[in-house]
Backbone as numpy.savetxt, mean C-alpha at the origin, in Angstrom:
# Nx Ny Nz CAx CAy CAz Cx Cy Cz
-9.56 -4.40 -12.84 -10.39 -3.22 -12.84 -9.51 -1.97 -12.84
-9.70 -1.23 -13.73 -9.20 0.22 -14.16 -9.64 1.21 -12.70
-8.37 1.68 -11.92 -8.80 2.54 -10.98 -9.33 3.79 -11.33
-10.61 4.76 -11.05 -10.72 5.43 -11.61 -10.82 6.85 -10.85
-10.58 6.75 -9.60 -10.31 8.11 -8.51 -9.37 8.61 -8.56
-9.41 10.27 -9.42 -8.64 10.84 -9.37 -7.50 11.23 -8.78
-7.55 11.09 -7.11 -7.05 11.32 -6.57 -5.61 10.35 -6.47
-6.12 9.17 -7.11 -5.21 7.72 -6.61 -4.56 8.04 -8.48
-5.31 7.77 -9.15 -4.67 8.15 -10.49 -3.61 8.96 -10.55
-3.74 10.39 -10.02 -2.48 11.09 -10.05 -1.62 10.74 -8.94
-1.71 9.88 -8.27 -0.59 9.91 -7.38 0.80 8.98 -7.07
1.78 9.37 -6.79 3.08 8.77 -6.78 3.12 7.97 -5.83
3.04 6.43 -6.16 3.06 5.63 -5.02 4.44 5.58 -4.60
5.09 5.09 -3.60 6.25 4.56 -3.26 7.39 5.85 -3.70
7.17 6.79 -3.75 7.89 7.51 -4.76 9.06 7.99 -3.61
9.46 8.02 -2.33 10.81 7.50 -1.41 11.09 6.79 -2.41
10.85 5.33 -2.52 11.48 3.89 -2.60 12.19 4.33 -4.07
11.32 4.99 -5.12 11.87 5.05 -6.68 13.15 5.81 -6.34
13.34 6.91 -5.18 14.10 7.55 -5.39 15.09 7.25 -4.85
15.33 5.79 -4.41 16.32 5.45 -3.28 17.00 3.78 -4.06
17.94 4.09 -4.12 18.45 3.22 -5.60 18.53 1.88 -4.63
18.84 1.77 -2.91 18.75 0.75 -2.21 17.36 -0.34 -2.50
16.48 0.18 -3.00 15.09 -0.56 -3.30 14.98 -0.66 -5.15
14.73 -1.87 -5.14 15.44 -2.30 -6.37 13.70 -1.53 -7.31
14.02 -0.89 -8.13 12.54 -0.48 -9.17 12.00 -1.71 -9.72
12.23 -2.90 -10.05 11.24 -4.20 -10.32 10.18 -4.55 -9.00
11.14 -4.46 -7.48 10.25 -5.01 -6.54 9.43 -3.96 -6.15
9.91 -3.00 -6.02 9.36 -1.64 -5.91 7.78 -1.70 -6.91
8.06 -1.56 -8.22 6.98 -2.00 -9.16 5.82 -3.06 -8.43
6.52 -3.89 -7.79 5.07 -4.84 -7.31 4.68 -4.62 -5.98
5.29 -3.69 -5.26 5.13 -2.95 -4.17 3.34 -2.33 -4.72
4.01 -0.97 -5.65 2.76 -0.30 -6.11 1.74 -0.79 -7.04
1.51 -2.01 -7.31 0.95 -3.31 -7.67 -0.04 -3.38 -6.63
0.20 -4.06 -5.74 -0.52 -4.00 -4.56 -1.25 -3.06 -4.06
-0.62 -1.69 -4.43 -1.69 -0.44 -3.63 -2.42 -0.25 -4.73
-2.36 -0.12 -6.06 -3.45 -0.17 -7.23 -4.23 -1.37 -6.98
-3.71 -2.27 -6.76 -4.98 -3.38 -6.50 -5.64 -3.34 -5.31
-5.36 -2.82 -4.49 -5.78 -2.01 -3.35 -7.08 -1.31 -3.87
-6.63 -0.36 -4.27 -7.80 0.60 -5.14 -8.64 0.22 -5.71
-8.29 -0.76 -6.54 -8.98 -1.13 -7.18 -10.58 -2.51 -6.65
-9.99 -3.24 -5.32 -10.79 -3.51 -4.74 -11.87 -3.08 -3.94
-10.90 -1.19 -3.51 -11.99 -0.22 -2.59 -13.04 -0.22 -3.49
-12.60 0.25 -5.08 -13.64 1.02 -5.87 -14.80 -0.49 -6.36
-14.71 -1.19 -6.50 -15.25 -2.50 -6.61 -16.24 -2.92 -5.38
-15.63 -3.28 -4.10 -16.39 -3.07 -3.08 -17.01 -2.41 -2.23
-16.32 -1.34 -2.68 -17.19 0.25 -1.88 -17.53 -0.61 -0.12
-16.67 -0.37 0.32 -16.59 -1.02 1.89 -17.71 0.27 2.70
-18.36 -0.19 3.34 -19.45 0.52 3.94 -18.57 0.91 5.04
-17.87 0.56 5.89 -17.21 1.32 7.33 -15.62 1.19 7.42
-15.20 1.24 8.72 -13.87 1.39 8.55 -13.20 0.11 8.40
-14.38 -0.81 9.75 -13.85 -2.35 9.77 -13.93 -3.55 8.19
-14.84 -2.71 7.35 -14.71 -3.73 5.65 -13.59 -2.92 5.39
-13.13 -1.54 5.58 -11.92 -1.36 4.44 -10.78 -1.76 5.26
-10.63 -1.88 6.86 -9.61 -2.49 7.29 -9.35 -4.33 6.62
-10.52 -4.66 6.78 -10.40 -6.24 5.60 -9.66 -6.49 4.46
-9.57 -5.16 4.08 -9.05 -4.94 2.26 -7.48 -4.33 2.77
-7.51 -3.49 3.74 -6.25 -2.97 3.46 -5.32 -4.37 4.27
-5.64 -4.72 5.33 -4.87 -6.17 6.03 -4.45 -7.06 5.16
-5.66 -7.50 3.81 -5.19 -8.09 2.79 -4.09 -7.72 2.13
-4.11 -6.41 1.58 -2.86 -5.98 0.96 -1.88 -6.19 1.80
-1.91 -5.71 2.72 -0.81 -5.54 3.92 -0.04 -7.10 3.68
-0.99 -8.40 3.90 -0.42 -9.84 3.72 0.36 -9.79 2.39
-0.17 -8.77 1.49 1.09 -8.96 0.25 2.10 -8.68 0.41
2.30 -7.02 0.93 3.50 -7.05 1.59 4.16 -7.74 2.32
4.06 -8.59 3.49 4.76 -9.25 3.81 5.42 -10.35 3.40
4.10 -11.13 2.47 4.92 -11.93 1.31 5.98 -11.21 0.43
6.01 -9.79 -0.10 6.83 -9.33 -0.46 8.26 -8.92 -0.27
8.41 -9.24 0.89 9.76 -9.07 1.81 10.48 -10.18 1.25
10.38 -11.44 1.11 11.33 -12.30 0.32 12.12 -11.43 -0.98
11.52 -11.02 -1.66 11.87 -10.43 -3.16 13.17 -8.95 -2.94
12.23 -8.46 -1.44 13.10 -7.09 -1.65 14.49 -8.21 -0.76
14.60 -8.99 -0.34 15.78 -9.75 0.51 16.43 -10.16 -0.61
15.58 -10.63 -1.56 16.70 -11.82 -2.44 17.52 -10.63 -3.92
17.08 -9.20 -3.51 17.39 -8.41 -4.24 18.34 -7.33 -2.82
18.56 -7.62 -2.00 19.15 -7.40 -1.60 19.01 -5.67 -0.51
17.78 -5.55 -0.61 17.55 -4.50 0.49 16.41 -5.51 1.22
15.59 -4.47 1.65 14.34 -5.07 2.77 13.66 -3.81 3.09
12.22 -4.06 3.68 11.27 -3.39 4.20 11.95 -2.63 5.48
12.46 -2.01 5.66 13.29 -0.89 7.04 12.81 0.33 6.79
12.90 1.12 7.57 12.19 1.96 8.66 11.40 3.12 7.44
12.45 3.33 6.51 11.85 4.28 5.47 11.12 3.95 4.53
11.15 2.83 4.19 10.01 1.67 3.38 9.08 1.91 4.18
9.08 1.07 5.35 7.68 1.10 6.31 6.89 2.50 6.39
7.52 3.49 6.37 6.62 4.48 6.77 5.99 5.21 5.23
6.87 4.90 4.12 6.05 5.14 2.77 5.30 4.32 2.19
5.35 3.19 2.65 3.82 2.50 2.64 3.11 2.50 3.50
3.52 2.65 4.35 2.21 3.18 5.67 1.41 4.09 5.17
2.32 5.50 4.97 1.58 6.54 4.48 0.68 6.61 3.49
1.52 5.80 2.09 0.42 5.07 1.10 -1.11 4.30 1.58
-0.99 3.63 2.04 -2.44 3.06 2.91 -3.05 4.40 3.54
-2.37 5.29 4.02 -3.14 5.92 4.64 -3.30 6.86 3.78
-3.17 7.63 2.44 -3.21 8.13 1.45 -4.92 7.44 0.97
-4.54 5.85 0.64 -5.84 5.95 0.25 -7.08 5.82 0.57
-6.95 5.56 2.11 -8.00 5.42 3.09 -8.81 6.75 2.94
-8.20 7.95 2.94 -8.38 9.37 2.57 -8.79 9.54 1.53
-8.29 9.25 0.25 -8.74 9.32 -0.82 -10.17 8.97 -1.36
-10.16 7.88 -0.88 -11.77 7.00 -0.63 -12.54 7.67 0.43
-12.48 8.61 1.31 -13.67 8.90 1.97 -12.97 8.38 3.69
-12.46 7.99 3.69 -12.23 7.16 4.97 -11.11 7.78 5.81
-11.22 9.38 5.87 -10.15 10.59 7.19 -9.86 10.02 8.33
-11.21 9.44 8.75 -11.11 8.92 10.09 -10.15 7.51 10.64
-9.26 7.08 9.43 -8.65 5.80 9.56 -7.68 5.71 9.99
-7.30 4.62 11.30 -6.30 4.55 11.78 -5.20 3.66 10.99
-3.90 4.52 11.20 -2.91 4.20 9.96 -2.69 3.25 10.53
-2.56 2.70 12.04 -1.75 1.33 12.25 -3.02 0.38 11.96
-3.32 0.16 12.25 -4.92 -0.24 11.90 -4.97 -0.79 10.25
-4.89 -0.07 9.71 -5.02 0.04 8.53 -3.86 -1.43 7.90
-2.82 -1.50 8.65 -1.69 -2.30 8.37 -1.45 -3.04 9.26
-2.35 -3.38 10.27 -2.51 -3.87 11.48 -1.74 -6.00 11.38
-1.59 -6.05 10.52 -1.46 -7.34 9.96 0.17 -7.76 9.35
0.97 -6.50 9.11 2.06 -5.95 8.84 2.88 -7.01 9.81
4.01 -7.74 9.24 5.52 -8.31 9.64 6.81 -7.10 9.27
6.87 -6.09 9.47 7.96 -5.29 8.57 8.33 -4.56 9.37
């Protein structure tokens, strides 16, 4: 499904990580994979409260952590400045979608990183 909220359309996911040559741009790429498919499930399910979009974002969140193999075997990892630009990302689109009131840990509550 084609994301179609402006807000998520124009925006630079991960864009720390692109700029930080320690995070390789392939894994990085499936990093922001995940937050478009993210989106793309909000706009699909239109989650009625905070606890259905915490469902969706925990899911993603489990990608990330499966994703930590890839950024290891490429030779960085999820550390402290990763973590907090995808944090912020989740919490970017919790906002974006309607959802101000969302708690960022919460949101990633499911998070190994």
């Amino acid at each position: 499904m084609a994301v179609t909220n402006e807000q998520v359309t124009g925006h630079a996911f991960l864009k720390a990580l692109y700029r930080d040559d320690y995070y390789p741009d392939p894994v990085v790429d499936r990093g922001r994979d995940i937050l478009l498919r993210l989106c793309g499930r909000v706009e699909a399910e239109r989650p009625a409260d905070l606890d259905a979009l915490y469902v969706l974002t925990q899911a993603a969140t489990e990608e990330f952590n499966a994703l930590q193999d890839a950024f290891w075997e490429a030779g960085s990892e999820i550390e402290t400045v990763a973590r907090e630009e995808i944090a912020e990302d989740f919490w970017f689109i919790a906002r974006a979608y309607g959802f101000t009131d969302a708690d960022m840990e919460e949101l990633i509550a499911t998070r190994d990183w």
